[in-house]
Structure formats: C-alpha cells, structure tokens
C-alpha positions as CSV (number, residue, x, y, z in Angstrom):
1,X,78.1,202.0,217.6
2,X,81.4,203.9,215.8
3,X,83.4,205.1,218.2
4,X,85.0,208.6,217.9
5,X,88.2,210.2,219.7
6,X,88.1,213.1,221.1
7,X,91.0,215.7,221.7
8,X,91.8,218.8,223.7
9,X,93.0,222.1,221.9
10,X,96.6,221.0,222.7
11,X,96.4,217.9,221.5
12,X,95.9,215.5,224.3
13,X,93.2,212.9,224.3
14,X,90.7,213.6,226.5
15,X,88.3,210.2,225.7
16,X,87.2,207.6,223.5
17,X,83.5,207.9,223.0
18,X,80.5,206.1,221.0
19,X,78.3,208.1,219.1
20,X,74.5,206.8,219.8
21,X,71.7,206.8,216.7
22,X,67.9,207.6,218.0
23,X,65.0,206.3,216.0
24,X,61.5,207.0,216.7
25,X,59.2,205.0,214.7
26,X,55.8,205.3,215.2
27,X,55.7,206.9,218.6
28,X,52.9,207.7,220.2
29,X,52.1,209.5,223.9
30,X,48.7,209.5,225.4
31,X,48.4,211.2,228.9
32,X,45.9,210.0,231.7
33,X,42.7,212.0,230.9
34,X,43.0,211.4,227.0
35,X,45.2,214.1,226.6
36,X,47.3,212.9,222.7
37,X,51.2,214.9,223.3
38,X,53.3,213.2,220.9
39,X,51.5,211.4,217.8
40,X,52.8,208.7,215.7
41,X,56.2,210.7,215.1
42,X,58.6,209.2,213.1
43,X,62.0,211.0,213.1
44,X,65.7,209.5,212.7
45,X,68.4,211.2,214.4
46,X,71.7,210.0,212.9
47,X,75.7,209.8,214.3
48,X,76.9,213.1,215.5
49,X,73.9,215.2,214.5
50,X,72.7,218.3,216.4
51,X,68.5,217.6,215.6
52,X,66.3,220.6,216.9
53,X,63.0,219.9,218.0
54,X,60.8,223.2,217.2
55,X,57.7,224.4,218.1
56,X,55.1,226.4,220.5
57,X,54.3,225.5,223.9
58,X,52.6,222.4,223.7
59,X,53.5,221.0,220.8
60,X,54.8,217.7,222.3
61,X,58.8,218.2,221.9
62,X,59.4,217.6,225.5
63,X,57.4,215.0,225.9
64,X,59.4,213.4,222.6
65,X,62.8,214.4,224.5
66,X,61.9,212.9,227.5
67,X,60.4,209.4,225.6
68,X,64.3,209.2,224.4
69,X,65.6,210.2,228.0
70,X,63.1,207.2,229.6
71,X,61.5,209.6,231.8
72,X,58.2,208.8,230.1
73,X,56.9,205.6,228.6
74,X,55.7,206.1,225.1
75,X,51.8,204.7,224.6
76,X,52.7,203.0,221.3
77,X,56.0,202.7,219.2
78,X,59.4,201.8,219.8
79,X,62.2,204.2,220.9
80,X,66.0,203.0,219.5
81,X,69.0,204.0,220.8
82,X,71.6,202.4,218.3
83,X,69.1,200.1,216.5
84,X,68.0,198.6,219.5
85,X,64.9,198.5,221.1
86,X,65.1,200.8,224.4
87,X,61.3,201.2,225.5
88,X,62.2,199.5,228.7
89,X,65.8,200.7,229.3
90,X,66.0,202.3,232.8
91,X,66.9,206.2,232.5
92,X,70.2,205.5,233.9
93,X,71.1,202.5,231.5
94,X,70.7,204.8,228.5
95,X,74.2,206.4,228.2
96,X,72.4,210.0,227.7
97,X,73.0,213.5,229.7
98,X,70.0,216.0,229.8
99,X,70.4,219.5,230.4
100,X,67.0,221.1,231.8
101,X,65.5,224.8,231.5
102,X,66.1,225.5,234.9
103,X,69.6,224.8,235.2
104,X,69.0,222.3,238.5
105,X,72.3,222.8,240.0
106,X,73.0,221.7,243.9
107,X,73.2,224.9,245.5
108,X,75.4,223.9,248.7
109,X,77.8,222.7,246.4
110,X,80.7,224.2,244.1
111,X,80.8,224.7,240.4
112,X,83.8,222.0,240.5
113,X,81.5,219.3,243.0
114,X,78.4,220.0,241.0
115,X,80.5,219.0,237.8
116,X,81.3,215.9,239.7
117,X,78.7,214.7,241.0
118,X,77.8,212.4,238.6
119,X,81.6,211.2,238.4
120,X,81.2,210.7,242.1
121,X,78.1,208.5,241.6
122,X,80.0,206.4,239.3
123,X,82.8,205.4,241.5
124,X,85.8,207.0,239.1
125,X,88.4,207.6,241.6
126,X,89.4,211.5,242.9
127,X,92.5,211.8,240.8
128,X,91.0,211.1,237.0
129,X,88.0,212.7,238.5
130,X,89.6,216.2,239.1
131,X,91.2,216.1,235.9
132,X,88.1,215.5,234.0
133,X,86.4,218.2,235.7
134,X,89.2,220.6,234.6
135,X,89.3,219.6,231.4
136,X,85.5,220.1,230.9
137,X,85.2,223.2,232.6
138,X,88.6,224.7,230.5
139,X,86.6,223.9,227.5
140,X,83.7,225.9,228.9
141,X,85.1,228.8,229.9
142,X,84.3,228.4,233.8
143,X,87.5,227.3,235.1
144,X,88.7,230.0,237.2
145,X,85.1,230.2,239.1
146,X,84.9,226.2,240.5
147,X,85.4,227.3,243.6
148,X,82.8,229.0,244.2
149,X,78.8,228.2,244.9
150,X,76.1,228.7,242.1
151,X,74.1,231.2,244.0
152,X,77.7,233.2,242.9
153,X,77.5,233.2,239.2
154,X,75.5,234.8,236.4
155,X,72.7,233.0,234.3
156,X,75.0,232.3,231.8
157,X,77.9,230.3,234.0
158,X,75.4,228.3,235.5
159,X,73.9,226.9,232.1
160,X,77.7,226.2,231.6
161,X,77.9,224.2,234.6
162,X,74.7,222.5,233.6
163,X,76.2,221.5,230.3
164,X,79.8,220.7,232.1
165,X,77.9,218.4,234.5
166,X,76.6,216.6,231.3
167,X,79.3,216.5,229.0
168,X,81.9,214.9,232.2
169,X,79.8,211.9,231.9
170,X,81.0,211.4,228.3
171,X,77.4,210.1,227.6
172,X,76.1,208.9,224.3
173,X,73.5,211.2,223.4
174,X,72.9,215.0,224.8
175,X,69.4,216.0,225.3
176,X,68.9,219.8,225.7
177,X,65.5,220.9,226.9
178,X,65.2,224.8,225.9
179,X,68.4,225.4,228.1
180,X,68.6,228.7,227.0
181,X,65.5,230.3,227.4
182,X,65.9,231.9,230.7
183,X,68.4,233.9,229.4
184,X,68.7,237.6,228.1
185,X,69.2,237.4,224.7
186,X,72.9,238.5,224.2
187,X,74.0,236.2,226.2
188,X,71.8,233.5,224.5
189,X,73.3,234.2,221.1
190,X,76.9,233.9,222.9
191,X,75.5,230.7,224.0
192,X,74.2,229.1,221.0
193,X,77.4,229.5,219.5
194,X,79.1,227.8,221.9
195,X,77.2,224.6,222.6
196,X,77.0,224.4,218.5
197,X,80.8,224.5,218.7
198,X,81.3,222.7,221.4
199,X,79.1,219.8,220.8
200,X,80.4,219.3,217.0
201,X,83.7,219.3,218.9
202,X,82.8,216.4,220.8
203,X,81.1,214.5,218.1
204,X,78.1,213.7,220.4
205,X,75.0,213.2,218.7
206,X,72.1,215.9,220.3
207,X,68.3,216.7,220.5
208,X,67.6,220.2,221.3
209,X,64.3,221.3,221.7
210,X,63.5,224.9,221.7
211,X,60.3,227.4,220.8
212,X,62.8,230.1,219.6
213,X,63.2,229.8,215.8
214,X,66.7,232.3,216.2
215,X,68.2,228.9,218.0
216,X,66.9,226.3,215.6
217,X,67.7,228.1,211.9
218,X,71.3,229.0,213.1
219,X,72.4,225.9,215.9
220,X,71.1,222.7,213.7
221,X,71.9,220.4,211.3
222,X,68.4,218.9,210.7
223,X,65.1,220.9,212.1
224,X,61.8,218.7,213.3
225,X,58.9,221.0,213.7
226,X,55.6,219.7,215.8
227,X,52.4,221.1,215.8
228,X,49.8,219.7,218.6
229,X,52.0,216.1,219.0
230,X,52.4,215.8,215.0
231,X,55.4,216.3,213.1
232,X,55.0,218.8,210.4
233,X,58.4,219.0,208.7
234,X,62.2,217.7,208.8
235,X,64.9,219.4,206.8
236,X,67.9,221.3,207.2
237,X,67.4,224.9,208.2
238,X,67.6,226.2,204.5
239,X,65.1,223.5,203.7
240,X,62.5,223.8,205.8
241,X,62.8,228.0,205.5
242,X,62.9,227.8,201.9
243,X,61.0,224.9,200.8
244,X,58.5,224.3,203.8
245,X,56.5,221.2,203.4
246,X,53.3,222.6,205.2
247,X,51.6,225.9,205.4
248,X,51.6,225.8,209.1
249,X,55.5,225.6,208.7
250,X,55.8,228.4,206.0
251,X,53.6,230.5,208.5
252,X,55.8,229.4,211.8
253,X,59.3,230.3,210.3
254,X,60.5,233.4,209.4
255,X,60.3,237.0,210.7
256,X,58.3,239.1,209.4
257,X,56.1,235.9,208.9
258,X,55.2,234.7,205.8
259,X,52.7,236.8,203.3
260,X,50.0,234.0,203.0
261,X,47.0,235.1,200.7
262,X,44.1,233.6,199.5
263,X,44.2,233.2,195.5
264,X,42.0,232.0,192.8
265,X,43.5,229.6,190.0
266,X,42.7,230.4,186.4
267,X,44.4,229.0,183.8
268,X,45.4,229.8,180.5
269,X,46.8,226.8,178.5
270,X,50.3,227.0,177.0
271,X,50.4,230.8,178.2
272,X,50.1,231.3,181.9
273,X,48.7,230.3,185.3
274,X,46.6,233.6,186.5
275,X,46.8,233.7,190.7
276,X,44.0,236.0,191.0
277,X,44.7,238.2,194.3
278,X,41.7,240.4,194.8
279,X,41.6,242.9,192.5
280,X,45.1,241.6,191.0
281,X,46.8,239.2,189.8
282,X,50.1,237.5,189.2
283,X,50.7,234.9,186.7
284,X,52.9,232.4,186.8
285,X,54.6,231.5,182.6
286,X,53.6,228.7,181.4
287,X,57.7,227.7,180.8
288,X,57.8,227.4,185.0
289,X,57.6,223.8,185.7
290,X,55.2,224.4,189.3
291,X,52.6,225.7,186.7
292,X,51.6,222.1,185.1
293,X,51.0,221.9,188.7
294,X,49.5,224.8,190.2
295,X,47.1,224.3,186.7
296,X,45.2,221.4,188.3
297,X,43.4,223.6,190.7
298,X,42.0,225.5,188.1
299,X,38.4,227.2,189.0
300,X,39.3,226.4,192.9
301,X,40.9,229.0,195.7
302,X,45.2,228.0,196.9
303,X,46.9,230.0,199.5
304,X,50.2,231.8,197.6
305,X,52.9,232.2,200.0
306,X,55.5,235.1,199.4
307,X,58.1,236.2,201.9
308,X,59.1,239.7,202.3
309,X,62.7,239.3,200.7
310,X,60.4,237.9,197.2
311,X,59.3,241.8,197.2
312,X,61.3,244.6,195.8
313,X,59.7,248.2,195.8
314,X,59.9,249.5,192.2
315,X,58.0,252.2,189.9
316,X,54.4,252.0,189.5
317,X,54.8,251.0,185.9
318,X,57.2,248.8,185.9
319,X,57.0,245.8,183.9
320,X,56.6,241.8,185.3
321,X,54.9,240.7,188.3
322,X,53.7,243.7,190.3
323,X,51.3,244.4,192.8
324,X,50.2,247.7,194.2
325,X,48.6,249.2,197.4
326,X,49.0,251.5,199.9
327,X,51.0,251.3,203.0
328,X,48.9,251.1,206.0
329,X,51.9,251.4,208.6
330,X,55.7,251.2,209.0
331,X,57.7,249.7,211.4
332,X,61.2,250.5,212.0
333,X,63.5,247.9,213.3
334,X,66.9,250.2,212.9
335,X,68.6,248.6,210.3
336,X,65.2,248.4,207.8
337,X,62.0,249.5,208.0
338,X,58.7,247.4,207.6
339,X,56.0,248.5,205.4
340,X,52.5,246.8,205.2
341,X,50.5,247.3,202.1
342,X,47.2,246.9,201.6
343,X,46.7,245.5,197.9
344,X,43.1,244.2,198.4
345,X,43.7,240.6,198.8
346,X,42.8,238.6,201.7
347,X,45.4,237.2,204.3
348,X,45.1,233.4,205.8
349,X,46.4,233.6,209.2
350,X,47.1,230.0,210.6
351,X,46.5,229.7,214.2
352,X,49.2,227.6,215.5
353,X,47.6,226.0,218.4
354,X,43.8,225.8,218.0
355,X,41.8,223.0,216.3
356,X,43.0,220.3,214.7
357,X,45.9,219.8,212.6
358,X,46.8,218.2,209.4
359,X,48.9,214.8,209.7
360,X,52.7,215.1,208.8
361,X,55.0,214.6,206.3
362,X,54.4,214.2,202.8
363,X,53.6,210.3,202.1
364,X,51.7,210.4,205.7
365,X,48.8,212.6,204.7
366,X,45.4,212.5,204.7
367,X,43.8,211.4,207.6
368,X,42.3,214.7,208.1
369,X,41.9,218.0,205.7
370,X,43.6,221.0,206.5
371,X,40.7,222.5,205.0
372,X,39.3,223.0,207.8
373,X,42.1,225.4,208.2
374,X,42.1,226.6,205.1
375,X,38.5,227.2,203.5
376,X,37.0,227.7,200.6
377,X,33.7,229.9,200.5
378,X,31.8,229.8,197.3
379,X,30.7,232.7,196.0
380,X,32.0,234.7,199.5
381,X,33.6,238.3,199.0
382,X,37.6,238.0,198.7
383,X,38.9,241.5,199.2
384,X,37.5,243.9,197.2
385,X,36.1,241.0,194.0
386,X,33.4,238.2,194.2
387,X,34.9,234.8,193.3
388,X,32.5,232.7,191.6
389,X,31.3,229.1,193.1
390,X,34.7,226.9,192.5
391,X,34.5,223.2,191.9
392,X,34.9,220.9,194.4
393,X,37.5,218.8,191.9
394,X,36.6,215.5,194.2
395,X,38.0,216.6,197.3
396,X,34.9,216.9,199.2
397,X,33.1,219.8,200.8
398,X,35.2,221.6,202.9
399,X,33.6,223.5,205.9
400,X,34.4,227.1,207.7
401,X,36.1,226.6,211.2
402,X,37.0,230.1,212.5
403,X,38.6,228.3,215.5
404,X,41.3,227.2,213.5
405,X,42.5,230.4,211.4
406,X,41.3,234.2,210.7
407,X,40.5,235.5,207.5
408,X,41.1,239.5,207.3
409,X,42.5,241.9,204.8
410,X,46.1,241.1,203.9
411,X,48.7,243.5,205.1
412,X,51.7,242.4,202.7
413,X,55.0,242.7,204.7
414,X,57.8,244.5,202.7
415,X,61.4,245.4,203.6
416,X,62.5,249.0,202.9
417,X,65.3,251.0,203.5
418,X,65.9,252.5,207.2
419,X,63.1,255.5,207.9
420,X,62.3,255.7,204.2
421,X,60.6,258.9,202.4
422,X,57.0,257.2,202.6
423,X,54.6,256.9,205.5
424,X,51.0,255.8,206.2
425,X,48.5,256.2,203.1
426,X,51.0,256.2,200.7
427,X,51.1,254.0,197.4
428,X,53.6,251.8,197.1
429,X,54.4,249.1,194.0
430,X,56.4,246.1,194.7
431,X,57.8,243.5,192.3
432,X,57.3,239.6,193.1
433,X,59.7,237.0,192.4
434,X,57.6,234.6,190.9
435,X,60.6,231.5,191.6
436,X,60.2,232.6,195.4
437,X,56.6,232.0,195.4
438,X,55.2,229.1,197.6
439,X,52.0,227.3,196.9
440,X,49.5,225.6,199.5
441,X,46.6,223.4,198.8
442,X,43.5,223.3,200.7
443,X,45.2,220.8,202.9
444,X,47.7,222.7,203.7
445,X,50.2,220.7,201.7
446,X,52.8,222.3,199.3
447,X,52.0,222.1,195.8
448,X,54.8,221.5,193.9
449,X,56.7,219.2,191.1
450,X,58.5,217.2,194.1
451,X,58.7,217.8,197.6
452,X,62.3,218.8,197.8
C-alpha cells in the first residue's frame, strides 16, 4: 500500500489515505442458466488511476465492477486488491465506496445525515464526524443545501451527495457505476469535470464504467472496452481512438463512426500496395513501413479504416490519394456539416452486440475468427467491380454470418464547412491521408508493424 496525504484548498490536512491496486487476472463470470458476462478478463488498474470501463449494455462492465466490489463471486479467476487475493473478502472488508446509477439516497434523511451515515455506522464520534461531512461537502459544492431532504435538490446535487457519501469514508478504491447517466447532458459535462478533478485531487484509485464514449475519451487515464464479457482493448484515450487494437473498437469510438470499407490487396513489389475500393483505389508507397505488412494479404479482401478528419474535400484533379463520389445527404450539426459520399465501395458495418465475438487483446487471439464478422465472398459483387476468387493464404474458409455484421453500399462520412454550397447528388472529391489509414484483417485484428 503507499499512502498519500491529502489536503484542503487552504492548506489543512484533511487525511492520510492508502491508495489500493486492482488486478483481474483471468476472471471469469458465469450466471445460473449458462448465461457467460465477464470472460477471462485480464486488466490491471494501478495507484491512483481513474480506469473506464466502456461499452454497450451488456457487455459485462458491471458485472466486472461489482466482482471488485464483492457483490458477485467471480466463476473462475482471482480478484486483487493490493496484490492480495480478495475473492472471499466480505464487501465491507474491501476498503471500496460505490456510487450507483440511481443515486440511492435515504429520502427521510438530510443531505448532511445521508453523508454520514456511513460515518455513523463506523462509530467515529459526532464532533470529527461533522467536520468531515463539511469538509466533503465544501469540496462538492453542496454545502449550503445539508439541511435539507433529497426529494429538495436537483439531479445533479443528489449525484453529489452520492459521491460525498463515498468519498467521507476515505475508502481505498472508488467504484462508479454510470453515475451520470440519468442526467441531462449539460449538467453531465459539468459533472465529468468535476469528479475527474476531484478524484485526481484525492489520489484515490477509480473504475468507472460508463456506455457514453463523451465520458470515457475525456474523464480517463486508461480506457478498457468489453464487448459480450471480453475485453477488446486497453489504452489511454488517444490510444485506443487513434491506434484501436480491434475493428469492433475502431467501429465503437468516434462520432461520425469510423468509414470501414471492404478492400482488395494487390501488390506491386518495391512500388506500392494497391487497396482496391470498388471502382477505386488507393495505394499505399512502398517507403510506408505498414505496407511490408499490408503486402502479405496480397490476392485476399482487408477492411481499410478511415475516419472522417483523414478526409479533406479538394478539386477533382488533384493529385495523391483521392476518391470521388457523390453526396447522398448532409447533415448539419451547427458548427460543421456532414456529407456522405457514395464512391462505390462497400461499407462493413459491425454489429456490436450480435454473434460472437473475437477474443481480446493482441497475444490472446485466436480462439475464434472474426471472420465470421468479417467475410470474404469469392467471386461476390463488391460495389460496382467483381473481385476475383482470393486465396485462402492458410487461414481456413471463412463463412457468411449476416447475424453478426451488414454489408451495404458505403456512405463515406466527411466533415465540411457549416451549410456548405453542395447538396444531395452532387460530386464531391476528397483527399485521404494515407498515415491516418487503419487496417483490419479478417479477424478483426489490426494489421500493423507493432501493436502500439
């Protein structure tokens, strides 16, 4: 354990406090019934870190919150709380404070009792007891409103009393389960900034968990995103944005989503690495390191990922990578406007809940293909071109599962200025930047020279 101090804006120290480490290693959760939540997660949440658990409803991020809480007993695997084995630590025992969706406040009782109840539990006398409920409250902005009962105050001052009742315990470990989401969303972007100050203030390590992508880009230091029980990726935020390690995550993050299109490889030794689109192309130069990469799925079909700030609108001749269409529709958002081009290609469009999955991180791969998300169709129509018959390159036949993703026409997200001088039906020519360009095998898996 390190221990950490902890001081007030003037100055004064308010506590001395340990700072707990969480290990999951090998965890695994299997309801009654045979339903699989959580499976085989390993993830490593270090001293003071603010870890966000993301992902849709479902995914198993609760379920992994509430394993570390002791509310539920993992089926296999070991849960540690500073290096030591806490599988059959009693809730109580665990030194952690959990802050629920619903706020679960006592509604006969004040802001100030509800704070203390948990000091009252403890036995800590009235005097040191008031004080610490003034001090936490201060910090939280609630102070002149403990008076009064929680049926009195607004959504967001009863999430602060939630947190207040937490942080008074001086616990270990904060566990945050989508606190925020019954919020409107000013006041959850007030909010976020606060607990992210407030709780790198205190120094107290905490697991968030969250299905709003907003919260987990801008409130963490590390992002783990699940899909269906598994973990897909762990990263900071520019990490698992910029670099994601799966093309389930590349299609999760980001707003618009992702452009993910079906491409054939060709290549062209010591000159270039043609990404047939459709009708188009783009080639990547044989001087970018990814293409000695890329090049070993000649003859076969990858999914090229391209976000729409890796698109710039330009002339219809101008030179490097470009690729044409014509807009099928615009939205505008106020500050930009959205155009989606049809350039003939064809879109992959990941479901994120249906089927199967692939297994997690890279190194703890291949128990199953995300082929079956992602397939290849010899000899099928993509776009507007017939691909011929790829080869197999010993991977194995891979099957079509329409459960699992859609195929369709791709409609190439671009940014544009606000209310631009175009509208539906017209052409449009956008430049790619080629070093922005992400790669995804038939797995799923990024293709690249190194993971990150």
């Amino acid at each position: 354990m390190i221990l950490v101090t902890v001081i007030s804006e003037s100055g004064d120290q308010l506590w001395e406090e340990t700072v707990t480490t969480v290990a999951l290693k090998d965890v695994t959760k299997v309801f009654p019934g045979g339903a699989r939540a959580v499976d085989n997660v390993n993830l490593d949440v270090t001293d003071g870190e603010f870890m966000v658990l993301l992902g849709p409803s479902g995914c198993g991020k609760s379920t992994v919150l509430r394993m570390v809480a002791g509310l539920e007993e993992p089926t296999s695997g070991a849960v540690l709380l500073d290096g030591e084995l806490a599988n059959d630590l009693p809730p109580g025992e665990r030194r952690v404070a959990m802050v629920f969706q619903d706020f679960a406040l006592y509604p006969h009782m004040t802001v100030a009792e509800n704070i203390a109840f948990p000091l009252r539990l403890a036995g800590i006398e009235p005097n040191p007891r008031d004080e610490r409920v003034a001090d936490v409250a201060s910090a939280l902005g609630i102070g002149d409103v403990l008076g009064r009962r929680p049926s009195q105050l607004s959504g967001g001052q009863r999430q602060r009393v939630a947190m207040g009742r937490a942080i008074v315990r001086r616990p270990g470990l904060f566990l945050m389960d989508e606190p925020l989401s019954n919020l409107d969303s000013g006041l959850r972007a007030e909010l976020r900034a606060e607990i992210s100050a407030l709780t790198r203030q205190l120094g107290v390590t905490t697991i968030y968990v969250t299905h709003d992508q907003a919260e987990a880009l801008t409130m963490a230091d590390r992002v783990a995103i699940m899909r269906r029980g598994v973990l897909q990726d762990v990263g900071t935020p520019t990490q698992v944005y910029g670099r994601p390690a799966t093309l389930y995550v590349a299609a999760f993050l980001g707003s618009p989503r992702m452009n993910l299109l079906e491409a054939s490889v060709y290549v062209h030794l010591d000159r270039y690495v043609q990404l047939k689109l459709g009708e188009q192309s783009l080639y990547l130069p044989w001087s970018d390191i990814r293409s000695r990469t890329v090049a070993h799925y000649h003859g076969e079909r990858i999914v090229v990922g391209m976000r729409a700030e890796a698109l710039t609108p330009v002339a219809p001749d101008a030179p490097g990578e470009v690729l044409r269409g014509r807009i099928r529709y615009l939205e505008h958002h106020g500050h930009e406007s959205l155009a989606y081009l049809d350039i003939g290609a064809t879109a992959i469009v990941v479901d994120e809940m249906a089927g199967p999955v692939a297994t997690g991180l890279p190194g703890e791969r291949g128990l199953r293909r995300f082929g079956q998300v992602v397939q290849r169709l010899a000899g099928r129509s993509v776009g507007t071109a017939t691909v011929p018959t790829a080869g197999d390159g010993g991977r194995g036949s891979v099957l079509s599962d329409p459960g699992r993703h859609h195929r369709r026409p791709a409609e190439l997200a671009v940014r544009l200025a606000p209310y631009p001088a175009v509208a539906g039906g017209h052409p449009l020519a956008v430049s790619v930047r080629m070093d922005a360009v992400h790669f995804f095998d038939e797995r799923g898996d990024r293709i690249d020279v190194g993971w990150r």
